[in-house]
N, C-alpha and C positions, 0 to 999 in steps of 0.2 A: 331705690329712691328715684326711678326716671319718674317725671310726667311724661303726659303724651307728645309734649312738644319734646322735651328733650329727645325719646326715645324715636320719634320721627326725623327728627335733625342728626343722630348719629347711624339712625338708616341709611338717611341719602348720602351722609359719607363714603358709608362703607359702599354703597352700588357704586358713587361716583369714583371710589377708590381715592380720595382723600381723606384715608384716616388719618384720627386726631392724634399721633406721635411721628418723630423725624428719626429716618433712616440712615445710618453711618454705614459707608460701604467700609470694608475691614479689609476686603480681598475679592477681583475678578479674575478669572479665567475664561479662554474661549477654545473650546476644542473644535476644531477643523479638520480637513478631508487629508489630514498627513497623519493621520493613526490608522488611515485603512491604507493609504499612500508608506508608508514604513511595515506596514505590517507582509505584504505584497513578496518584498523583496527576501525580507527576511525566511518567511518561509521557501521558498524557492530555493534559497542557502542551506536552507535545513536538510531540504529534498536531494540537493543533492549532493551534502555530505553524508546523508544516508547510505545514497547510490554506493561513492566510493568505499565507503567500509563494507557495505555489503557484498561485494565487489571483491576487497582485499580478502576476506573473511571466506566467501567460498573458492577462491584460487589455493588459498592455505589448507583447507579441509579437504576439499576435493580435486583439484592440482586439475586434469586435463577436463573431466567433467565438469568442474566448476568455472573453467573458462567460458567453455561451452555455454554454463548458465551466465557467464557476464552479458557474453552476445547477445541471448534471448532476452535478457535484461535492457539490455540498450533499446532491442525493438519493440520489449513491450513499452516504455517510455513511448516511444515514437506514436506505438500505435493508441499510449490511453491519450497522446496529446490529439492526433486526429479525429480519435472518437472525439475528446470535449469539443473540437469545433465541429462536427459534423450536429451533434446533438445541441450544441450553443448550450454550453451547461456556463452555469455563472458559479465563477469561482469565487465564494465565502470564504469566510476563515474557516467556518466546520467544513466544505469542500475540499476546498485546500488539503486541510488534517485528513480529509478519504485518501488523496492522494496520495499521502505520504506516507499513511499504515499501509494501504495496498500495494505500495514498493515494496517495502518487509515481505509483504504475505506474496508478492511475483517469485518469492524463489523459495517457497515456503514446499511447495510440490516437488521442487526438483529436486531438495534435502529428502523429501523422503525417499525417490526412483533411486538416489545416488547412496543411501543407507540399505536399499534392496541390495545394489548391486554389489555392496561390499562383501554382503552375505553371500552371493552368490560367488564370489571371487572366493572367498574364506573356502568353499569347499573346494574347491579344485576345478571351477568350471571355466571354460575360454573366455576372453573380453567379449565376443560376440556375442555366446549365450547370455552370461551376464546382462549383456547392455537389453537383453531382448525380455527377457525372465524380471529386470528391477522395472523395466515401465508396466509389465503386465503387473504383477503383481502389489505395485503401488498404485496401480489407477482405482480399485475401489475406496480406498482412502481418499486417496485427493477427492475425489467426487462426494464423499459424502461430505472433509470438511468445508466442502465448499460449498453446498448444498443449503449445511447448514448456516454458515456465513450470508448466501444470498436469501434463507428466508426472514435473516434479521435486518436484513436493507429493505424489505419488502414492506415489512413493519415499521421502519423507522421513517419508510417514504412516505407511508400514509401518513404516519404523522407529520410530515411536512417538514423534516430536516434534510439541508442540502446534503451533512456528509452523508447518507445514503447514497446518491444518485451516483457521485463519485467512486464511491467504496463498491456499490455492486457491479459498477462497468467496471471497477479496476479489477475486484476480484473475475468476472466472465474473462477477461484477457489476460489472467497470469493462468489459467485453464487453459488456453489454447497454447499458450507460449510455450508450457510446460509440454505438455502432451503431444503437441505439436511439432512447433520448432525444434526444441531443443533435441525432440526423438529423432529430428529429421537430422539433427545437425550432428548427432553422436552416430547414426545409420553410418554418416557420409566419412566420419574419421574412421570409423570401422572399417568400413567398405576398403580405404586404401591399405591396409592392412599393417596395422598398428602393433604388435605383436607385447610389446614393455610393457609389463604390470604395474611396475613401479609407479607410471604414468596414472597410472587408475586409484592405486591403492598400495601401500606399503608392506601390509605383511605379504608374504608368501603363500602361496596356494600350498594347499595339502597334498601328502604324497600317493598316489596313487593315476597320475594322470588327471588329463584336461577334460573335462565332461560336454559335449558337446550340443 
């Protein structure tokens, strides 16, 4: 039923945004810069109640090796913080979440080197061989889960999600930690000449002698 005047007359309302009904507010809200301001903090808490049970968790399973990996642990911390500022990566909430899976995945390698060496212990071989036999022989694992792991950041960078950039620098530094440090830092308990299995590993070697 418009005429044209009518239906010209409630055009210019609607452009001028004077339409023809009145608006009851019922309810406002204002969201502000303290949901990324709370969010900040809380993760960082998460990160590093991670840390410690990760922490607790391999002291328990792997008693003198897994110390060894707390250490590597601490630096790799150190080192993915220096990376983020060297690279000026802007920490997201999905950034952030790289960080924090990538702590999990920093001791994910040394579970395997230290799952070698039980085996090697299991047969009757010295802490020395062992320590030498579980990095060789766990390095083409770690290399490939991680392989595979860095060409899913790769992917996920191009699509323009931060947690990639985070996750694939954390993953490249629990690879060096592992392989790395912590080879250098179980070499060096060896080297003084640690001789207690116990320390390593709980069952007993088998009978026959130490294989060397």
């Amino acid at each position: 039923d418009f005429t044209p005047e009518t239906a010209q007359d409630l055009a210019n309302k609607i452009k001028s945004g004077q339409l023809p009904f009145d608006m009851k507010v019922i309810s406002q809200e204002t969201v502000g810069a303290e949901l990324g301001a709370n969010a900040l903090p809380t993760s960082l808490l998460a990160a590093a109640i991670g840390i410690i049970l990760i922490m607790i968790f391999m002291v328990i399973m792997y008693r003198i090796p897994g110390l060894i990996a707390d250490i590597s642990l601490l630096i790799y911390v150190g080192l993915i913080g220096l990376a983020m500022g060297i690279f000026h990566v802007n920490l997201s909430l999905s950034g952030i979440a790289g960080i924090v899976l990538s702590i999990g995945m920093a001791v994910d390698a040394d579970c395997i080197i230290f799952e070698r060496m039980k085996e090697e212990l299991k047969v009757g071989k010295t802490i020395r061989a062992s320590v030498s036999a579980g990095f060789d022989k766990a390095f083409s694992a770690i290399l490939d889960s991680n392989i595979t792991t860095i060409i899913s950041c790769v992917v996920l960078y191009i699509s323009g999600t931060g947690f990639a950039t985070t996750l694939g620098i954390g993953v490249i530094l629990s690879m060096f930690t592992a392989i790395v440090i912590t080879k250098f830092l179980l070499k060096q308990l060896v080297g003084i000449g640690i001789e207690n299995r116990s320390l390593f590993y709980n069952a007993k070697a088998k009978k026959g002698g130490a294989e060397e």
